[in-house]
MDAnalysis code that builds the backbone (N, CA, C; Angstrom):
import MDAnalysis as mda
import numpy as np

u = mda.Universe.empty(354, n_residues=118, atom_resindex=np.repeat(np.arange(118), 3), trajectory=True)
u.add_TopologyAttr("name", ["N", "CA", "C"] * 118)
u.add_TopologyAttr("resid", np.arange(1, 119))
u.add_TopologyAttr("resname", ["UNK", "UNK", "UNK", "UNK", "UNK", "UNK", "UNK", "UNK", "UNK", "UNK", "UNK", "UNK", "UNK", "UNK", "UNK", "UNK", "UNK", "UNK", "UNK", "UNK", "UNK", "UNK", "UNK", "UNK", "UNK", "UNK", "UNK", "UNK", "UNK", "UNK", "UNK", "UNK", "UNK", "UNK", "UNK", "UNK", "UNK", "UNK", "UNK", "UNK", "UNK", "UNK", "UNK", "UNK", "UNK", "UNK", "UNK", "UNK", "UNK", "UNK", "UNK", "UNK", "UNK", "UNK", "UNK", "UNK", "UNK", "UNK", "UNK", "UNK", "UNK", "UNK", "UNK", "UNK", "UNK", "UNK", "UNK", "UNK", "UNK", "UNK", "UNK", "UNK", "UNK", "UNK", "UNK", "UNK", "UNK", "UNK", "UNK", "UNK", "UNK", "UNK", "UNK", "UNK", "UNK", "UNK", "UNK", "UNK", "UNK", "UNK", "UNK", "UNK", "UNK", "UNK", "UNK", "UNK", "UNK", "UNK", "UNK", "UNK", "UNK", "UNK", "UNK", "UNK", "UNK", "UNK", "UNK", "UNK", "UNK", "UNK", "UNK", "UNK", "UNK", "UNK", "UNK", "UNK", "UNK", "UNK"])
u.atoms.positions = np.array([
    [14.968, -0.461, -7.992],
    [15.136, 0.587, -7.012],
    [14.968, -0.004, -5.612],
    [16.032, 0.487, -4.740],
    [15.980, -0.499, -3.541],
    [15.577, 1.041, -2.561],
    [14.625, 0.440, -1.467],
    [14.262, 1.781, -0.351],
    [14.961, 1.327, 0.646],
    [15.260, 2.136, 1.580],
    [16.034, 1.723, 2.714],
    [14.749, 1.274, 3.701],
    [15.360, 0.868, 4.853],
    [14.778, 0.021, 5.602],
    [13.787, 0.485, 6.181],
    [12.269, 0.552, 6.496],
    [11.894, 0.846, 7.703],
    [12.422, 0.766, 9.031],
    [12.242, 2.156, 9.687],
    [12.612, 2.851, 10.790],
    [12.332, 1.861, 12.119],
    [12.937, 0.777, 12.267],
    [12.248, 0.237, 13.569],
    [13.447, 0.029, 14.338],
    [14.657, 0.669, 14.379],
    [15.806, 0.370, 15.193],
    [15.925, 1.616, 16.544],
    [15.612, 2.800, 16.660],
    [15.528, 3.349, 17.672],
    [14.331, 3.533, 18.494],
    [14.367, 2.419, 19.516],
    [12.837, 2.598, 20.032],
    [12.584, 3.792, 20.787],
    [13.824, 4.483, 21.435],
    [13.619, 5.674, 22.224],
    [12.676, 7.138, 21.310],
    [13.183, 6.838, 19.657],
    [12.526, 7.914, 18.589],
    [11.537, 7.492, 18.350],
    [10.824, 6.226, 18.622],
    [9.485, 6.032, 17.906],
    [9.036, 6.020, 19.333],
    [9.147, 5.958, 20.358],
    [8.484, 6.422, 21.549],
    [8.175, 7.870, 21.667],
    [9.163, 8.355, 21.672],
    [9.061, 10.116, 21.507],
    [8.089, 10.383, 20.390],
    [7.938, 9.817, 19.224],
    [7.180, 9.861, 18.105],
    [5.567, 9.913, 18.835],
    [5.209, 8.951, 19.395],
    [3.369, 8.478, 19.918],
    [3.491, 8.675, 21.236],
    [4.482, 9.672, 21.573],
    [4.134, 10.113, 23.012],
    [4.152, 8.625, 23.848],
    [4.740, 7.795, 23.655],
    [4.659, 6.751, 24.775],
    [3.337, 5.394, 24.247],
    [2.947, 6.058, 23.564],
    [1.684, 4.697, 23.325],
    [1.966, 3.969, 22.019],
    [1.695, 2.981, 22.690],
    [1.850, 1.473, 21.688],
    [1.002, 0.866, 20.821],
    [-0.571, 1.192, 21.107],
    [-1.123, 0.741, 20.367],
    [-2.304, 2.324, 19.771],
    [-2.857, 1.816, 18.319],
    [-3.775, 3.036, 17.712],
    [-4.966, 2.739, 18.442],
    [-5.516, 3.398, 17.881],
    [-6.777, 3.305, 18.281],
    [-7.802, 2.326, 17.471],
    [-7.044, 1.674, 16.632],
    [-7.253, 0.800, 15.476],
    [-8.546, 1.109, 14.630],
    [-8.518, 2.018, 13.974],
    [-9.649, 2.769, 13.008],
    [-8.874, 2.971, 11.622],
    [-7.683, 2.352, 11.414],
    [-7.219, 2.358, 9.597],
    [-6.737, 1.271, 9.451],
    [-7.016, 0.684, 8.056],
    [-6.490, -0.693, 7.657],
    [-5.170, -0.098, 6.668],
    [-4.829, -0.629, 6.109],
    [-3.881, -0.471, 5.456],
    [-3.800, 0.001, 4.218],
    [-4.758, 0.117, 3.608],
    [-6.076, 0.457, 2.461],
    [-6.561, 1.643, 2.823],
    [-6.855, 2.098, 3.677],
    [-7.809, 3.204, 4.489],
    [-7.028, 4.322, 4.112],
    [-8.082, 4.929, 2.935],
    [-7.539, 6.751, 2.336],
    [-7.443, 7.923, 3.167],
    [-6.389, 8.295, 3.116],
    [-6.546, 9.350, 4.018],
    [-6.780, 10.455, 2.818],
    [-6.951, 12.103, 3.564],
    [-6.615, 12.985, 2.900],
    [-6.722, 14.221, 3.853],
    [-6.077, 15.202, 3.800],
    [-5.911, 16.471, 4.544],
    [-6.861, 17.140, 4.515],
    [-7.498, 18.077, 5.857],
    [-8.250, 18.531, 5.460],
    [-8.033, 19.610, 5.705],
    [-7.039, 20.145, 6.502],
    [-6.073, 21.817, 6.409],
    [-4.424, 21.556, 6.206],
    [-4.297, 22.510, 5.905],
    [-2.337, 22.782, 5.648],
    [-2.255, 22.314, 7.260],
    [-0.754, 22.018, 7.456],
    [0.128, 22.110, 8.470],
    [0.460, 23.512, 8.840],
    [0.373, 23.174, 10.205],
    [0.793, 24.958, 10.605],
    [1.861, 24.787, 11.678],
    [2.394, 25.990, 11.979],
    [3.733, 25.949, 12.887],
    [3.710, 25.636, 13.748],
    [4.695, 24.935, 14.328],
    [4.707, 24.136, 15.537],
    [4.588, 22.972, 15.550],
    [3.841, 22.162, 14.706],
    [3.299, 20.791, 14.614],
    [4.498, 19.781, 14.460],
    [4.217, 18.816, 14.647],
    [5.391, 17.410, 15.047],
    [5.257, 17.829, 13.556],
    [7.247, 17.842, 13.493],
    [7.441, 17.091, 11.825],
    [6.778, 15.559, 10.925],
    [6.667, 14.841, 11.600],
    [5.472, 13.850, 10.992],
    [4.439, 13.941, 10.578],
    [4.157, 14.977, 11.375],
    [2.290, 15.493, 11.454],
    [2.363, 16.165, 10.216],
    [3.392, 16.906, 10.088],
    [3.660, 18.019, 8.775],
    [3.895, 17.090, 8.011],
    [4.504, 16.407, 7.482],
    [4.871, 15.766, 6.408],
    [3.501, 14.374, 5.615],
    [2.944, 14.118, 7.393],
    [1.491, 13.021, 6.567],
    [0.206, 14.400, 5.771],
    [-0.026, 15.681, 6.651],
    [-0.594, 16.495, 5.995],
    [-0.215, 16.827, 4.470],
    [0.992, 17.359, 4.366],
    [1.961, 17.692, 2.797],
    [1.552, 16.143, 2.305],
    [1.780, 14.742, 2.336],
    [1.469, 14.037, 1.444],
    [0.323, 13.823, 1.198],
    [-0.982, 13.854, 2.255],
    [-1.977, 13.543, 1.945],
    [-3.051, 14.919, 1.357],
    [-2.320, 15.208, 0.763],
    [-3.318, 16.557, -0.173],
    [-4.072, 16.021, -0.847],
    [-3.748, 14.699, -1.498],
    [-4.200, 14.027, -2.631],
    [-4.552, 12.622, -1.736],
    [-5.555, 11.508, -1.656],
    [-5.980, 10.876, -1.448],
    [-4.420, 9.685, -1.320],
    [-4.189, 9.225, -0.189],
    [-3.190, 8.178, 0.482],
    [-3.142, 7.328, 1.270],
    [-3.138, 6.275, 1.022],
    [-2.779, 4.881, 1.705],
    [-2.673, 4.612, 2.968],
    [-2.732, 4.580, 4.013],
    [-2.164, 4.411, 5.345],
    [-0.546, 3.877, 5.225],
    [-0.642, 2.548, 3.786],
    [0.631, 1.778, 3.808],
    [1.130, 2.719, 3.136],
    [0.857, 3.458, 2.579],
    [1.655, 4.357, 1.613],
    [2.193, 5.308, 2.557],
    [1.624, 5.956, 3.214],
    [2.212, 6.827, 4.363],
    [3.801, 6.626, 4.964],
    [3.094, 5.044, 5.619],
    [4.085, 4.212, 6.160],
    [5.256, 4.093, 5.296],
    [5.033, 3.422, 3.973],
    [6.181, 3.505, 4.030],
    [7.057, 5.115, 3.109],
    [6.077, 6.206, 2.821],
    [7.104, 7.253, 2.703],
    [7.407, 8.024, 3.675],
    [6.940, 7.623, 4.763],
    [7.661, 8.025, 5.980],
    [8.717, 7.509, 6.866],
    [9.109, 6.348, 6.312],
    [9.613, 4.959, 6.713],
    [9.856, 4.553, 8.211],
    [8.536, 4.829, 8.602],
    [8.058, 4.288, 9.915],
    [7.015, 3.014, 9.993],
    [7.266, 2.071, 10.971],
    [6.264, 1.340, 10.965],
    [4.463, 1.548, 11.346],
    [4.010, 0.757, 10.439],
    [2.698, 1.489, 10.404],
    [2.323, 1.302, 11.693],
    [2.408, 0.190, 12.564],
    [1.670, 0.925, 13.930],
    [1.585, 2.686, 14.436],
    [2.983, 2.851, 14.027],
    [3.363, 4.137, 14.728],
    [2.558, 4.979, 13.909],
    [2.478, 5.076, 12.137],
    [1.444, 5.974, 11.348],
    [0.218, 6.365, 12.328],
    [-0.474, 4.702, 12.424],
    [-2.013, 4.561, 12.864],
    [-1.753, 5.693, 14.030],
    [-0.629, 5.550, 14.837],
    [-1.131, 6.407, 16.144],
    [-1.155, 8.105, 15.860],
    [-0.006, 8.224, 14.973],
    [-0.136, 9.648, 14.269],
    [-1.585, 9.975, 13.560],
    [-2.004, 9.301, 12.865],
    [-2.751, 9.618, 12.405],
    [-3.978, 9.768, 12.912],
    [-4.195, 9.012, 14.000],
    [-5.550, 9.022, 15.060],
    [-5.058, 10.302, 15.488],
    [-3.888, 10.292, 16.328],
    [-4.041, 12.112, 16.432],
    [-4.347, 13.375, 15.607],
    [-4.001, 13.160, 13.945],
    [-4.608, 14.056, 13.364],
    [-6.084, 13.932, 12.803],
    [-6.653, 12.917, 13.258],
    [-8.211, 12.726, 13.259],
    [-9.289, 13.166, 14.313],
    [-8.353, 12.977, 15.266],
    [-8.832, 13.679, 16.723],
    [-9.071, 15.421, 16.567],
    [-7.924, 15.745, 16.272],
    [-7.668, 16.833, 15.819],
    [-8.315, 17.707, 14.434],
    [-9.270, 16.704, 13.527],
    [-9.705, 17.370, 12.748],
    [-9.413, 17.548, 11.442],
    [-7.655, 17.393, 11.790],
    [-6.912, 17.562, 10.269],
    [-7.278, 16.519, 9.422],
    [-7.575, 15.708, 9.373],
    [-7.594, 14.702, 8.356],
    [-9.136, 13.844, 8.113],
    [-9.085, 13.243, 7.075],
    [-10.371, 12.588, 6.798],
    [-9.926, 10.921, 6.066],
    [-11.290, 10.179, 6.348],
    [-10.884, 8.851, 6.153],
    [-11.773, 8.309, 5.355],
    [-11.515, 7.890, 4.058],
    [-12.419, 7.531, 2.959],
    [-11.970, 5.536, 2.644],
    [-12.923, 5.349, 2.553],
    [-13.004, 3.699, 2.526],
    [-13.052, 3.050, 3.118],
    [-11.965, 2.227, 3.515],
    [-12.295, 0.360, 4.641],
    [-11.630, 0.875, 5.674],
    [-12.330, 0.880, 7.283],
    [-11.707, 1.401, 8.333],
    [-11.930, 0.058, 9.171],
    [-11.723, -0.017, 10.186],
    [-12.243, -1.390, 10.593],
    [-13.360, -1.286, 11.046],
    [-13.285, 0.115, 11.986],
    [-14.849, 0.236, 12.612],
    [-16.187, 0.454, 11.385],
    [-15.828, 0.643, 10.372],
    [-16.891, 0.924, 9.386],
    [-17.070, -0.546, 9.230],
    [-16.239, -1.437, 8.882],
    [-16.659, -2.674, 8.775],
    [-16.924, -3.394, 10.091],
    [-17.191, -3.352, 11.138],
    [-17.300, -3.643, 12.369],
    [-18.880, -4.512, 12.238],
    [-18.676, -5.650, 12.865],
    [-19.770, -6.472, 12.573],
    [-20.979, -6.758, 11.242],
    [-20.172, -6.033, 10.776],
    [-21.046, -6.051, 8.977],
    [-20.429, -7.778, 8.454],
    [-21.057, -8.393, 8.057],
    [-20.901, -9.740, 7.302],
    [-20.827, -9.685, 5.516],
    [-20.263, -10.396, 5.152],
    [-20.287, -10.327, 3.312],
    [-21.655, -10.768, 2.892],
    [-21.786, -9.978, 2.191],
    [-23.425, -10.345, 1.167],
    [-23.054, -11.915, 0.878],
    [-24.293, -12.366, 1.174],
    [-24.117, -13.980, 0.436],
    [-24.090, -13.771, -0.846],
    [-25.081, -13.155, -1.174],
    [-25.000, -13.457, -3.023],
    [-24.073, -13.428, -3.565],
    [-23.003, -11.971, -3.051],
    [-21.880, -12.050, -3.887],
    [-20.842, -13.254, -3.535],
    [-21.140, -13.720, -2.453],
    [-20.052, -14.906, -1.939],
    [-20.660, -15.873, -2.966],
    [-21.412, -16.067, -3.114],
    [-22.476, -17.231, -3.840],
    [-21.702, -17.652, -5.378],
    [-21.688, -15.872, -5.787],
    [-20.932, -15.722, -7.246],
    [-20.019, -16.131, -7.575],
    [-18.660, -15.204, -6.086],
    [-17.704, -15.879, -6.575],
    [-17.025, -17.387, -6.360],
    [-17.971, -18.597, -5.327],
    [-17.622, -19.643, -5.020],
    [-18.473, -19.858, -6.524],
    [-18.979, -20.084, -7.445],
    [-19.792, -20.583, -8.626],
    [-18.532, -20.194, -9.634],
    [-17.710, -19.011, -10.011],
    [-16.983, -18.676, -10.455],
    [-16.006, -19.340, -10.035],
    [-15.510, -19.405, -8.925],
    [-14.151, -20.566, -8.449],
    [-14.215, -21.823, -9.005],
    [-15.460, -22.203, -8.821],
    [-15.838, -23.981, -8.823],
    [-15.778, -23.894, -10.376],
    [-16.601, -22.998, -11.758],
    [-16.224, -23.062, -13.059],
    [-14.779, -23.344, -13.916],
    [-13.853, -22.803, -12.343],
    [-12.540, -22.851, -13.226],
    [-11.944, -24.048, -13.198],
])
């Protein structure tokens, strides 16, 4: 099954998309669950409607991306707006959650002992 391309050929629509801004606010990795936390209601950017409708059920950031077939920068910025906003919630690896946190040695310990066994 082949998907068509991500959306990165009209920059004038993905401008209109984030209102003009280029970068997120960088608070989702690519991993980073979203999920809705009200319906879409009238009026709202068709994007906005459509990441709410998919994320009823626990979703990807990359997953977003690509069933929206926009590049994920542009998601991240949508989606900081519906975080701002309330609609949405963020379960797992964000960056700021991991923000100066370091890896447990021990478990590094394990798996360099496990590497070196093989």
């Amino acid at each position: 099954m082949r998907r068509p391309p991500v959306d990165t050929g009209d920059p004038d629509r993905l401008y209109t998309l984030t209102g003009g801004r280029s970068r997120a606010a960088g608070r989702f990795d690519l991993v980073t669950l979203i999920t809705s936390e009200r319906p879409p209601t009238p009026g709202m950017q068709s994007e906005h409607t459509r990441i709410l409708l998919l994320c009823e059920r626990p979703t990807a950031v990359a997953e977003i991306a690509a069933d929206l077939r926009l590049p994920v920068t542009v998601v991240r910025i949508l989606l900081g707006d519906l975080l701002d906003r309330g609609l949405i919630r963020t379960h797992g690896s964000t960056r700021e959650s991991r923000a100066g946190r370091r890896p447990d040695a021990r478990q590094l310990q394990k798996v360099l002992h496990a590497l070196q066994t093989l």
